[in-house]
GUKETOR-864701 format. One line per field, with one value per atom (N, C-alpha, C): residue number from 1; residue in three letters; y, x, z. Coordinates in nm, 3 decimals, m for minus. Layout:
N
i NUM, ...
aa ALA, ...
Y Y, ...
X X, ...
Z Z, ...
***
This chain:
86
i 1, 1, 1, 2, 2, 2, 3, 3, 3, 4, 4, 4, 5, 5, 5, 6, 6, 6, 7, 7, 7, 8, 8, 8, 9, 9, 9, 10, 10, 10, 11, 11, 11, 12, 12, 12, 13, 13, 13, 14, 14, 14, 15, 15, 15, 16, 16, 16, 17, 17, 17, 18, 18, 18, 19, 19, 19, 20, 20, 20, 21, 21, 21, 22, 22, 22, 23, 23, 23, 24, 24, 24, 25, 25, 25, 26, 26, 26, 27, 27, 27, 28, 28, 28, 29, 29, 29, 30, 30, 30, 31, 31, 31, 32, 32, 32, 33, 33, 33, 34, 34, 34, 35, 35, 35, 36, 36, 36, 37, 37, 37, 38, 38, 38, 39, 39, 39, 40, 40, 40, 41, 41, 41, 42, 42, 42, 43, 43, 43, 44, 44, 44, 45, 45, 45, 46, 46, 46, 47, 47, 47, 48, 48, 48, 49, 49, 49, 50, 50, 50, 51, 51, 51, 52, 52, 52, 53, 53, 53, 54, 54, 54, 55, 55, 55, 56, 56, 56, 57, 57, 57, 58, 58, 58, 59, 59, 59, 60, 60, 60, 61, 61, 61, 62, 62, 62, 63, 63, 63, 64, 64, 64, 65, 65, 65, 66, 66, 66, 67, 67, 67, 68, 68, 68, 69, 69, 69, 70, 70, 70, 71, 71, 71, 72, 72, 72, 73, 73, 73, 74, 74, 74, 75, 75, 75, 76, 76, 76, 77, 77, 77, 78, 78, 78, 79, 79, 79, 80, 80, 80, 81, 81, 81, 82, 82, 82, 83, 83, 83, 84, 84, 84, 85, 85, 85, 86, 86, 86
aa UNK, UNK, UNK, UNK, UNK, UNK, UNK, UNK, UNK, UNK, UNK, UNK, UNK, UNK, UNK, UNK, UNK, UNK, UNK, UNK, UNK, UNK, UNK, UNK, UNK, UNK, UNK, UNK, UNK, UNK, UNK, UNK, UNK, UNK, UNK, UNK, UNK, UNK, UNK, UNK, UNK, UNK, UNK, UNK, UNK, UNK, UNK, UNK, UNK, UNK, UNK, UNK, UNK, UNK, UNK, UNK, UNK, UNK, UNK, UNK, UNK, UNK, UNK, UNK, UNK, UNK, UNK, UNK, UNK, UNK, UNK, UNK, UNK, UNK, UNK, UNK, UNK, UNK, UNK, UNK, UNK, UNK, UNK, UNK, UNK, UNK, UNK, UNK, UNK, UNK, UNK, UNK, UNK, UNK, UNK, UNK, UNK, UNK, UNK, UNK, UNK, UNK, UNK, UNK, UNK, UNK, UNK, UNK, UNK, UNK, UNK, UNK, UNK, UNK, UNK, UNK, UNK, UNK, UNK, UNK, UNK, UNK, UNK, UNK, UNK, UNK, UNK, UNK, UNK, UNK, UNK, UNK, UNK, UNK, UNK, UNK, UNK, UNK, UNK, UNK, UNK, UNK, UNK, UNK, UNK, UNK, UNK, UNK, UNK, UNK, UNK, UNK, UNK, UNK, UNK, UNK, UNK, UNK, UNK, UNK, UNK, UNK, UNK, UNK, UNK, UNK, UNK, UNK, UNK, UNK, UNK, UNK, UNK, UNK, UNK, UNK, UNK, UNK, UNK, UNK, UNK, UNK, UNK, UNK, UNK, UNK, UNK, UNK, UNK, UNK, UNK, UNK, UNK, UNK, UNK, UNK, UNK, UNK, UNK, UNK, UNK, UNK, UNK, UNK, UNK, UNK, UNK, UNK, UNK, UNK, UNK, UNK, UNK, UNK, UNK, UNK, UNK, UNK, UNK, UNK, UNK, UNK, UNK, UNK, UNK, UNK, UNK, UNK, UNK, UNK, UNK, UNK, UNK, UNK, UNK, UNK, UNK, UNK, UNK, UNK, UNK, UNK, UNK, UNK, UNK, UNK, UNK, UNK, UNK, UNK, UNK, UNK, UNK, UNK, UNK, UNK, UNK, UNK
Y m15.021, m14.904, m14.803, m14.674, m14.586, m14.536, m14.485, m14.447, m14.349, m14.399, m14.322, m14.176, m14.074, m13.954, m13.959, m13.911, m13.906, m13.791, m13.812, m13.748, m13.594, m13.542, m13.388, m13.342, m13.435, m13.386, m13.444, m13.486, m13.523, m13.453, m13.382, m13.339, m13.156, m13.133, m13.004, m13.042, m13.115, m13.161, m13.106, m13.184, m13.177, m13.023, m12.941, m12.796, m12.698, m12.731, m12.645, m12.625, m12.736, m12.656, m12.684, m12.668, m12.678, m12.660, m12.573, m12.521, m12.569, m12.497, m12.439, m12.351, m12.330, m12.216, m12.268, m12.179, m12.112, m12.083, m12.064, m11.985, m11.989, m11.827, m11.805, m11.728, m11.794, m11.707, m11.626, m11.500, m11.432, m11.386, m11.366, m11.344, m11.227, m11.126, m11.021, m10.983, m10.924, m10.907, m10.807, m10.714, m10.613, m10.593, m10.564, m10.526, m10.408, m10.359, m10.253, m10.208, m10.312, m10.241, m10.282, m10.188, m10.212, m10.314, m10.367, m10.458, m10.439, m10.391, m10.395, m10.478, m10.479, m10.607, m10.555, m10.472, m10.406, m10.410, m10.474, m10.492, m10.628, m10.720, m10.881, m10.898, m10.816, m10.850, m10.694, m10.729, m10.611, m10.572, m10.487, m10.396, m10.462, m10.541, m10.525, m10.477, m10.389, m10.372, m10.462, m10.551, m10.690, m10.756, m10.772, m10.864, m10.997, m11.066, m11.186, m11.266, m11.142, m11.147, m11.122, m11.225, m11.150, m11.203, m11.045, m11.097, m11.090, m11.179, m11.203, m11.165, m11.136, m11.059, m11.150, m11.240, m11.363, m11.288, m11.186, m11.140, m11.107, m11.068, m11.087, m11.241, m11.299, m11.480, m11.534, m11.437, m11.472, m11.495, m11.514, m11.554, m11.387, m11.354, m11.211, m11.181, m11.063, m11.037, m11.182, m11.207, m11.297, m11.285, m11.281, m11.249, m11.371, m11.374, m11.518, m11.467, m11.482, m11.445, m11.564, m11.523, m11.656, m11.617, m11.723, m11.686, m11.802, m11.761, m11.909, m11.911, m11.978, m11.951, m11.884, m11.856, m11.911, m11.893, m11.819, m11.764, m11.868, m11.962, m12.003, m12.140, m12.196, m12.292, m12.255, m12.123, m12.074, m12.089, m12.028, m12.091, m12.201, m12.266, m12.425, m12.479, m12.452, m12.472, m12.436, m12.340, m12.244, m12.154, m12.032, m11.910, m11.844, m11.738, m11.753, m11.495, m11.522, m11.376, m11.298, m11.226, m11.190, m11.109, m11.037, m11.016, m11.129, m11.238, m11.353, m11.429, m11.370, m11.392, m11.498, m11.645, m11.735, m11.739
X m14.121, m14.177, m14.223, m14.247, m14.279, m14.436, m14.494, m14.607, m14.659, m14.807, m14.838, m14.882, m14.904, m14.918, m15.106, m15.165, m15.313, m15.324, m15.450, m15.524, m15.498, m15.515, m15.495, m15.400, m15.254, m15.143, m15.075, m15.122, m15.093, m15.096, m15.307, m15.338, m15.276, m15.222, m15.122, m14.994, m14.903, m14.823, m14.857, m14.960, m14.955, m15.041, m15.038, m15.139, m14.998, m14.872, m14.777, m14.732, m14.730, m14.659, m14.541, m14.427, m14.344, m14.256, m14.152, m14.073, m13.964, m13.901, m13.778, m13.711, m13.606, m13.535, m13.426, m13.344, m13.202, m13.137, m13.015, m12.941, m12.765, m12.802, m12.634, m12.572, m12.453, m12.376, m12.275, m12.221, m12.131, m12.062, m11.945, m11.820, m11.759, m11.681, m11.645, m11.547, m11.376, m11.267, m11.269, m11.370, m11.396, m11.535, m11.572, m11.685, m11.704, m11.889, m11.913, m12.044, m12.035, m12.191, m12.142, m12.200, m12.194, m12.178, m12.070, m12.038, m12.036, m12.147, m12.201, m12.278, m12.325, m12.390, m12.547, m12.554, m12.689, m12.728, m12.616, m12.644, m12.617, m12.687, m12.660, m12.764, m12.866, m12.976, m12.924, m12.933, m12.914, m13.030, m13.096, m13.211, m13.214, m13.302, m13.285, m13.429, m13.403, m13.486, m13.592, m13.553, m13.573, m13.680, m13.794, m13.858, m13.892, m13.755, m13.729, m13.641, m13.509, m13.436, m13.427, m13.321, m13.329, m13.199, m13.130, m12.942, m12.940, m12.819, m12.733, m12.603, m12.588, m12.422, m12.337, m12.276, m12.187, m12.062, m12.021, m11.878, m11.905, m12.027, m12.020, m12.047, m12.060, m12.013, m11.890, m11.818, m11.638, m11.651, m11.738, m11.698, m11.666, m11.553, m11.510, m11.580, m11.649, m11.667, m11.798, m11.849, m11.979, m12.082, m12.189, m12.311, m12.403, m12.484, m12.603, m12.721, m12.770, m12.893, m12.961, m13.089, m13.182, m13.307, m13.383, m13.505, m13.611, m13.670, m13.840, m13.919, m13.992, m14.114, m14.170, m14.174, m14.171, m13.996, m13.956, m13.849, m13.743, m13.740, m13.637, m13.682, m13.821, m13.798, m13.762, m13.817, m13.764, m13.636, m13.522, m13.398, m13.326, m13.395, m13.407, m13.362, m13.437, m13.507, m13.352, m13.293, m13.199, m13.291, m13.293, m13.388, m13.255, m13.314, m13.250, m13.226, m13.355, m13.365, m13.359, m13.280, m13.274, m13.420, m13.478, m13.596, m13.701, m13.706, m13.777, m13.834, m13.903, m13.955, m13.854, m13.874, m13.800, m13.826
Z m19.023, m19.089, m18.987, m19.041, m18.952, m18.919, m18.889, m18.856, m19.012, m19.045, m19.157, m19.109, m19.179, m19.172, m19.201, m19.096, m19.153, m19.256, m19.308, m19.416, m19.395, m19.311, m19.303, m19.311, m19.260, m19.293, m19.413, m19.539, m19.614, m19.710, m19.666, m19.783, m19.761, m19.622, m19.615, m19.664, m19.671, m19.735, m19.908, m19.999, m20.121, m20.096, m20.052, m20.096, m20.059, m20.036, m19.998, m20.132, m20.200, m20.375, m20.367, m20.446, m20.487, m20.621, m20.678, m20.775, m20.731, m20.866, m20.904, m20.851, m20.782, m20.715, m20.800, m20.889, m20.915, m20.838, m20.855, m20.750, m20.829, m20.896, m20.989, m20.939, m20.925, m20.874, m20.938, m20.901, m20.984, m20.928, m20.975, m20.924, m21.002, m20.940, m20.955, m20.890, m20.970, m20.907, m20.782, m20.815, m20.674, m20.654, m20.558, m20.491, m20.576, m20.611, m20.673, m20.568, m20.445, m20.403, m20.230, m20.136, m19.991, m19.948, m19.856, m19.784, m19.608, m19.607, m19.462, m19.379, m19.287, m19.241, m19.282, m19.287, m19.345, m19.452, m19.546, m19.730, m19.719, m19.627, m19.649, m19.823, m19.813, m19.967, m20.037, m20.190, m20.235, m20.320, m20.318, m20.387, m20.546, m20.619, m20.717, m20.787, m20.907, m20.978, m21.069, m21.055, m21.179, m21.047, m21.064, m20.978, m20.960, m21.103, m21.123, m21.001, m20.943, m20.892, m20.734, m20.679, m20.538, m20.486, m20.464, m20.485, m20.292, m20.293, m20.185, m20.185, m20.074, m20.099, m19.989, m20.044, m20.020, m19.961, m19.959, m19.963, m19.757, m19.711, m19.543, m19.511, m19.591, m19.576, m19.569, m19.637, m19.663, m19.805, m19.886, m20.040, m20.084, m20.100, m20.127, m20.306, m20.348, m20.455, m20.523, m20.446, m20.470, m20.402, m20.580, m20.525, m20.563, m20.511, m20.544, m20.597, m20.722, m20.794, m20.774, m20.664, m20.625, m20.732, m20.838, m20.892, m20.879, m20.903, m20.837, m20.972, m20.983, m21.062, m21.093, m21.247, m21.351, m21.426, m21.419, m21.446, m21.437, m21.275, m21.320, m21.351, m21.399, m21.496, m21.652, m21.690, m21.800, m21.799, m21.711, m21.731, m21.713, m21.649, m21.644, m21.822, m21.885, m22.022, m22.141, m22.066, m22.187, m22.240, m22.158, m22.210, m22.242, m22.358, m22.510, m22.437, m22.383, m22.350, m22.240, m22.212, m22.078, m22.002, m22.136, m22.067, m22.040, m22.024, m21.996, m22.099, m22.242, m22.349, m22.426, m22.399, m22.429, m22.605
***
């Protein structure tokens, strides 16, 4: 067995928290938004959301919709509404 972890780093361990991260991806026959090395994140309005632009990865025409808590246990769930109101 290995060496136990004392009390302080245990109890930093359980005070770090932990969720749900999503991560949808979408796919699209052409690009509709900058493919520069400067648009690796794309601006979104929605403060649910926080897109990646996969296509300076090589995934051509893919984007990654990353969401956290609460939101994406709501979609976890089968949320019914796009404005969040399950």
């Amino acid at each position: 067995g290995g060496a136990l972890l004392s009390d302080e780093k245990v109890e930093a361990i359980h005070a770090i928290g932990m969720g749900t991260e999503n991560k949808i991806l979408l796919r699209f026959k052409r690009d509709f938004w900058p493919s520069t090395p400067d648009h690796s994140y794309i601006n979104c309005t929605d403060p649910r959301f926080r897109l990646l632009n996969l296509d300076l990865l090589g995934k051509k025409g893919v984007i990654v919709a990353h969401t956290s808590p609460p939101w994406a246990r709501w979609l976890t769930k089968g949320g019914k509404h796009v404005d969040g109101e399950g």
